[in-house]
C-alpha positions as CSV (number, residue, x, y, z in Angstrom):
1,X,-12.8,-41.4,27.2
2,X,-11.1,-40.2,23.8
3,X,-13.1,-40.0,20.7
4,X,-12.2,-42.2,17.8
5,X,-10.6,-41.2,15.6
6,X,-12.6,-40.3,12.3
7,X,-11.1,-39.8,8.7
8,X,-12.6,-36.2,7.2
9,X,-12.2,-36.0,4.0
10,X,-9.7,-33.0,2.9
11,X,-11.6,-29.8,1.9
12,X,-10.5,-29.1,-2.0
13,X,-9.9,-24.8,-2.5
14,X,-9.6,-24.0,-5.8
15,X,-8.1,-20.9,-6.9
16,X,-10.3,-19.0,-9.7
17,X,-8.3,-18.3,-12.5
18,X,-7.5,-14.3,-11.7
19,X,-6.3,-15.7,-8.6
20,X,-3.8,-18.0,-10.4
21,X,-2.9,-14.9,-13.1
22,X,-2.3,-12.5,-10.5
23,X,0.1,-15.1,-8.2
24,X,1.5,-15.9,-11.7
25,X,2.0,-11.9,-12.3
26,X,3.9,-11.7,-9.0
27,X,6.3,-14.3,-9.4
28,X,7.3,-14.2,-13.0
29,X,6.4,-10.8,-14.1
30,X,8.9,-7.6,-12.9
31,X,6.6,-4.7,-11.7
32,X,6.1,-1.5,-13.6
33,X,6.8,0.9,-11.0
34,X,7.7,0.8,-7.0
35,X,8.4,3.1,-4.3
36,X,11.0,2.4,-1.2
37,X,9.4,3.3,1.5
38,X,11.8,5.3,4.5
39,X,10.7,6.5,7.7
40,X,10.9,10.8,9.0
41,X,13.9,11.4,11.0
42,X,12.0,10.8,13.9
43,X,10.6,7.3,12.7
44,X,13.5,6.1,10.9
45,X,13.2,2.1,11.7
46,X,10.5,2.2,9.3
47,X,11.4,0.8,5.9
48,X,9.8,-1.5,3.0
49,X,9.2,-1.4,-0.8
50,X,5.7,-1.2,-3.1
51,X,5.6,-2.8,-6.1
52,X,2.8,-2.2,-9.0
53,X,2.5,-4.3,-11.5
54,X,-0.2,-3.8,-14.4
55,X,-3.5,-6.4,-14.1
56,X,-6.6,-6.7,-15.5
57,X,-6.9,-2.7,-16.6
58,X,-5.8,-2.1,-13.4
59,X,-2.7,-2.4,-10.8
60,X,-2.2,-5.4,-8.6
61,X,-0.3,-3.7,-5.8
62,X,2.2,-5.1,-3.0
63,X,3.8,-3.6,-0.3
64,X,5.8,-4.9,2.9
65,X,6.8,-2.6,5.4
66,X,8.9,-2.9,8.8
67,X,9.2,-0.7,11.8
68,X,6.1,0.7,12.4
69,X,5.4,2.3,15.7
70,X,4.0,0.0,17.9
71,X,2.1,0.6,21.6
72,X,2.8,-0.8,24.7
73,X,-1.1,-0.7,25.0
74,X,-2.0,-4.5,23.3
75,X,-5.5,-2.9,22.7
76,X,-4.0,0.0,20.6
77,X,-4.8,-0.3,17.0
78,X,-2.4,-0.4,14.4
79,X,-3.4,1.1,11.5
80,X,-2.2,3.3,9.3
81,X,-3.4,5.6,6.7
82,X,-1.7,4.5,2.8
83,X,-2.3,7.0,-0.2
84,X,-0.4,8.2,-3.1
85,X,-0.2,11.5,-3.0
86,X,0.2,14.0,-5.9
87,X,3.5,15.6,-5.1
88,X,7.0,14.2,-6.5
89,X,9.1,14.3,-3.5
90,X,9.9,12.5,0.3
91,X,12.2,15.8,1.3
92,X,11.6,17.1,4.9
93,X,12.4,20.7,5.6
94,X,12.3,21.9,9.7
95,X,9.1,22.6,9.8
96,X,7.3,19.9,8.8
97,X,7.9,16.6,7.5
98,X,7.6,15.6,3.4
99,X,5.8,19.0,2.5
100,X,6.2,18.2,-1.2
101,X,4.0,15.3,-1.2
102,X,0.9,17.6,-1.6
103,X,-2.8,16.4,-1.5
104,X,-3.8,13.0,-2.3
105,X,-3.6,12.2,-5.6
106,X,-6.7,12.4,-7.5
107,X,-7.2,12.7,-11.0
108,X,-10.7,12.0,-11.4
109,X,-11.6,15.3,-9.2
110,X,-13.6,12.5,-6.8
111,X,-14.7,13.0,-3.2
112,X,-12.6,11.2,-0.6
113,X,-12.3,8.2,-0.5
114,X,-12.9,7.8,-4.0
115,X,-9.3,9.2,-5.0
116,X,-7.3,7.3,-7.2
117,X,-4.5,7.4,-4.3
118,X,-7.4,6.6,-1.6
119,X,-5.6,2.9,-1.1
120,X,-6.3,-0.2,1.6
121,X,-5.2,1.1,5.3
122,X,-2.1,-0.4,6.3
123,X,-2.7,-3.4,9.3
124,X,0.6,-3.3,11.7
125,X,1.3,-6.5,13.4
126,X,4.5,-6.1,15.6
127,X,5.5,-3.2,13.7
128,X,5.3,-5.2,10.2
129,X,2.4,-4.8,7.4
130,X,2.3,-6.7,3.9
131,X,-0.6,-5.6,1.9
132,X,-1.9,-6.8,-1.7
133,X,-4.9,-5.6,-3.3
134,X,-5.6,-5.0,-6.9
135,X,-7.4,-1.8,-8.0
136,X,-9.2,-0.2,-11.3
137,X,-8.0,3.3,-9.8
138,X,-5.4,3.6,-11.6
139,X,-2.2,1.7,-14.0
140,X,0.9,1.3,-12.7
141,X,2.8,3.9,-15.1
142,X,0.2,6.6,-14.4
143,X,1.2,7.0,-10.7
144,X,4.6,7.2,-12.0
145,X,6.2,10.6,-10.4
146,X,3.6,10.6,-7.3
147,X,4.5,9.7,-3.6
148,X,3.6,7.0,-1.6
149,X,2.5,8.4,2.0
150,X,1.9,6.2,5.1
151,X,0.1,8.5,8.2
152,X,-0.1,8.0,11.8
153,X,-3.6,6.9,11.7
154,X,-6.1,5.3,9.7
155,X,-8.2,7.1,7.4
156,X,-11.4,7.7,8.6
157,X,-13.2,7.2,5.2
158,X,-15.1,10.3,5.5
159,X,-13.5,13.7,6.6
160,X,-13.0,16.2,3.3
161,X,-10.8,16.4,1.6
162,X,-8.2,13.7,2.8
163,X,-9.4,11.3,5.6
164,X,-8.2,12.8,8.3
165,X,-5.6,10.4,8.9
166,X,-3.1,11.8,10.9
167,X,0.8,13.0,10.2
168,X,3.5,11.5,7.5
169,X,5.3,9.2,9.3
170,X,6.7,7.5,5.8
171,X,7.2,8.4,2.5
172,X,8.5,6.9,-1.4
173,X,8.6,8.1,-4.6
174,X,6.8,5.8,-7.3
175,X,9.3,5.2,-10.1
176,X,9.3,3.5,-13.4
177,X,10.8,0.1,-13.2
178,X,12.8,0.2,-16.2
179,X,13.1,-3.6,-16.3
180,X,9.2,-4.1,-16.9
181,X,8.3,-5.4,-20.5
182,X,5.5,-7.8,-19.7
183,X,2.2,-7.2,-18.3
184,X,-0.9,-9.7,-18.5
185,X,-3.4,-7.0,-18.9
């Protein structure tokens, strides 16, 4: 026998209003500073961009990403450790890929994970991640010069000094988006 049919009303979500500024801040506003994001030699399908754009004393940050390693394993996690690290530049040499990215970055002389670079971990779904998040850690323009690192593994949120997180499989360089006039601090 089928059930009858019954007529639920529609559920009403309202957005709060820093919901509505910060969607507003994405789609009208050009972002401060961004990174593109390229793979190591031996990763080099991975690609994407980060965008920062200033919010509420803070950064409201996006990124998208493509071509992350994936496992044939469907029980494998995919997540990926995401800082900014202090160093200026994604250059490999032989030995080891983006030395010059240094430690995470971390003005505030804080324990990990409470670096200003300590971000959200990256969650790979068929080899593609799109994070937002807004932090206090920092303003766009200050992590202006730094490098935006994505690691084999995800941060364990408790190992000194850096999260134990695994190699640099990805790398950027945060520049200022020359273009950005507006804010809505």
């Amino acid at each position: 026998m089928r059930r009858p049919s019954v007529n639920k009303p529609m559920v009403k979500l309202q957005m709060s209003n820093d919901l509505r500024r910060a969607m507003r801040c994405l789609f009208n506003v050009p972002p401060q500073a961004y990174a593109f994001i390229e793979g190591r030699s031996d990763c080099p399908d991975i690609w994407g961009v980060a965008l920062m754009y200033p919010y509420l004393d803070g950064t409201l940050f996006l990124a998208e990403i493509q071509g992350l390693p994936q496992s044939l394993d469907p029980c494998a996690p995919a997540i990926y450790g995401f800082h900014i690290h202090e160093g200026d530049s994604c250059r490999s040499d032989a030995k080891e890929p983006f030395p010059q990215t240094g430690a995470h970055w971390n003005p505030g002389h804080c324990p990990h994970p409470s670096h200003a670079g300590d971000l959200p971990p990256l969650f790979g779904s068929c080899g593609y991640a799109l994070s937002l998040f807004y932090t206090r850690g920092f303003m766009p323009e200050e992590a202006v010069g730094h490098t935006l690192v994505i690691h084999a593994m995800p941060d364990d949120l408790k190992s000194q000094p850096s999260g134990a997180s695994g190699e640099k499989i990805a790398c950027g360089e945060i520049l200022a988006n020359e273009d950005a006039s507006e804010d809505l601090r």
